[in-house]
Short mmCIF file of the C-alpha atoms (twelve columns), coordinates in Angstrom:
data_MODEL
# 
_entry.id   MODEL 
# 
loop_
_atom_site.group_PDB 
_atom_site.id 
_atom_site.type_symbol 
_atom_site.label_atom_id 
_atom_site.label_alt_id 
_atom_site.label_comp_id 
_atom_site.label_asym_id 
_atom_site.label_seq_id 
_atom_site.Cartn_x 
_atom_site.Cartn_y 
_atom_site.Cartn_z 
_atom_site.pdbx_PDB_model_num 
ATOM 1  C CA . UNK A 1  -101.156 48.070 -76.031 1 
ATOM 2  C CA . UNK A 2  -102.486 47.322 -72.757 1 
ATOM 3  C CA . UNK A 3  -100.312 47.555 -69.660 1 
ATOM 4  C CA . UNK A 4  -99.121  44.129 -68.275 1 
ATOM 5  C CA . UNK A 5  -98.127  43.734 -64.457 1 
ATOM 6  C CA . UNK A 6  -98.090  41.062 -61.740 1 
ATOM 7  C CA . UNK A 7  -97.392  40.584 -58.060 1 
ATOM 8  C CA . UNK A 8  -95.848  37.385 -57.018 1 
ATOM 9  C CA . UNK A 9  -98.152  36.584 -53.220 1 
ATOM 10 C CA . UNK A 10 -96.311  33.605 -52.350 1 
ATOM 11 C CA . UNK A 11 -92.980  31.467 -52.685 1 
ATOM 12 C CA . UNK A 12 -93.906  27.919 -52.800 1 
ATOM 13 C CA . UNK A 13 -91.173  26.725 -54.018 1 
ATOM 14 C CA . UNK A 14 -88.053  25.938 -56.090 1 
ATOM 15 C CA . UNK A 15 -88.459  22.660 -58.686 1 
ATOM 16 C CA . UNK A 16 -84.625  23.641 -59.791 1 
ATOM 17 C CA . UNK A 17 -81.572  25.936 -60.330 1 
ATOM 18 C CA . UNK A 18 -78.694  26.203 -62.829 1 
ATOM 19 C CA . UNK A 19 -76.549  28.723 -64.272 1 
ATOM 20 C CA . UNK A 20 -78.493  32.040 -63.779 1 
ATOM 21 C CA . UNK A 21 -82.236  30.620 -63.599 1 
ATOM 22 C CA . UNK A 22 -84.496  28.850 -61.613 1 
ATOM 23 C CA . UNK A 23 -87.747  27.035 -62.210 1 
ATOM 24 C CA . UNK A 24 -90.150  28.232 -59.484 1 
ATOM 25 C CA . UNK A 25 -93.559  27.294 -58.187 1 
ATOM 26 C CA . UNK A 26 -95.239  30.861 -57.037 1 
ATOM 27 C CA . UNK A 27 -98.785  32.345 -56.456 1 
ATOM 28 C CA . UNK A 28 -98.766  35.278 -58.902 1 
ATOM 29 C CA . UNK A 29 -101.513 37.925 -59.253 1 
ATOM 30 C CA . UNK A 30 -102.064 39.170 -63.023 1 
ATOM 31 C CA . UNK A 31 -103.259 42.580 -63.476 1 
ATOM 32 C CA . UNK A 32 -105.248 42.617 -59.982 1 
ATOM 33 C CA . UNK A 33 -106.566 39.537 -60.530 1 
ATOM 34 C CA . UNK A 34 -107.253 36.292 -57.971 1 
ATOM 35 C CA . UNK A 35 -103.595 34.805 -57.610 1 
ATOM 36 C CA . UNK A 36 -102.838 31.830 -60.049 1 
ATOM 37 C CA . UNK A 37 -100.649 28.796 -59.214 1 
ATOM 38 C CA . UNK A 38 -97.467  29.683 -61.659 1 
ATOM 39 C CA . UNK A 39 -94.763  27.276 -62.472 1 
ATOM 40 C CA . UNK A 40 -92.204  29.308 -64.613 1 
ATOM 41 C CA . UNK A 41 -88.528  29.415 -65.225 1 
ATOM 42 C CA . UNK A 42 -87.160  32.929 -63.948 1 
ATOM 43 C CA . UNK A 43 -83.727  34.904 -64.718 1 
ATOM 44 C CA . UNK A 44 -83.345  36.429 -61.683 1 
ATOM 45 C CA . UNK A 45 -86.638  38.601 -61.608 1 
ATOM 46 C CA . UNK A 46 -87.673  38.464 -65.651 1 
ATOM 47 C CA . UNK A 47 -90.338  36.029 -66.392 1 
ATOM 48 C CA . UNK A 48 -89.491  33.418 -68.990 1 
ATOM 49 C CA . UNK A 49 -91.856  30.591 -70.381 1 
ATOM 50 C CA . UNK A 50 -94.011  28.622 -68.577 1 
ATOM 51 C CA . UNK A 51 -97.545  27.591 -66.867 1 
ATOM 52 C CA . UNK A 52 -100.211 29.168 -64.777 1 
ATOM 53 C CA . UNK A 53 -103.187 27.511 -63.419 1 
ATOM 54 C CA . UNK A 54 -106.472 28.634 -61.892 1 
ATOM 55 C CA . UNK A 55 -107.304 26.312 -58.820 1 
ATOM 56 C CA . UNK A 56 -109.712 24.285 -60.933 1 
ATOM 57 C CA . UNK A 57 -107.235 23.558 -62.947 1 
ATOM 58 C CA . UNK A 58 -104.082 23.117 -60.496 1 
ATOM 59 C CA . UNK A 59 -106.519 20.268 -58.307 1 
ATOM 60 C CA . UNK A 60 -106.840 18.390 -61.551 1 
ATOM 61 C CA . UNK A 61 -103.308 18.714 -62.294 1 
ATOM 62 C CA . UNK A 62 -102.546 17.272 -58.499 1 
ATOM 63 C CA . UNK A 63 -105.498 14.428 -59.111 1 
ATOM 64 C CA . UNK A 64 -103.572 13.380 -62.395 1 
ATOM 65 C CA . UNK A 65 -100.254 12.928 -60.661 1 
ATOM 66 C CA . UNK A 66 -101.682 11.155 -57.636 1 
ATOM 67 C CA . UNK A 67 -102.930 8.950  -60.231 1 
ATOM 68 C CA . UNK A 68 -99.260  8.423  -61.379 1 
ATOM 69 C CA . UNK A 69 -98.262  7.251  -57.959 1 
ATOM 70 C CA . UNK A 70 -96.609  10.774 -57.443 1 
# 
């Protein structure tokens, strides 16, 4: 099984908190690779489900809500 690691690179935010986890908005670098826009719920440090994005993707993502009047 190949080895899995990542690096978060940036902190751009917090979408929400409760109990022991937090939904998060990060740059994260996968196995050395360019960092992806990541929105993921976290316990504390261990990764739990959610999204990432490469910047083709995340501009679409911003030009759909835009459209929603976000």
């Amino acid at each position: 099984m190949r080895e899995f690691n990542y690096s978060v690179t940036s902190e751009l935010g917090t979408l929400s908190e409760w109990s022991d986890k937090a939904k998060k908005v990060r740059m994260i670098s996968y196995n050395g690779a360019e960092p992806k826009l990541d929105i993921r719920t976290w316990q504390g440090e261990k990764m739990l489900k959610g999204i990432t994005l490469n910047q083709q993707e995340a501009t679409e993502l911003l030009k759909i809500l835009q459209g929603m009047g976000l």
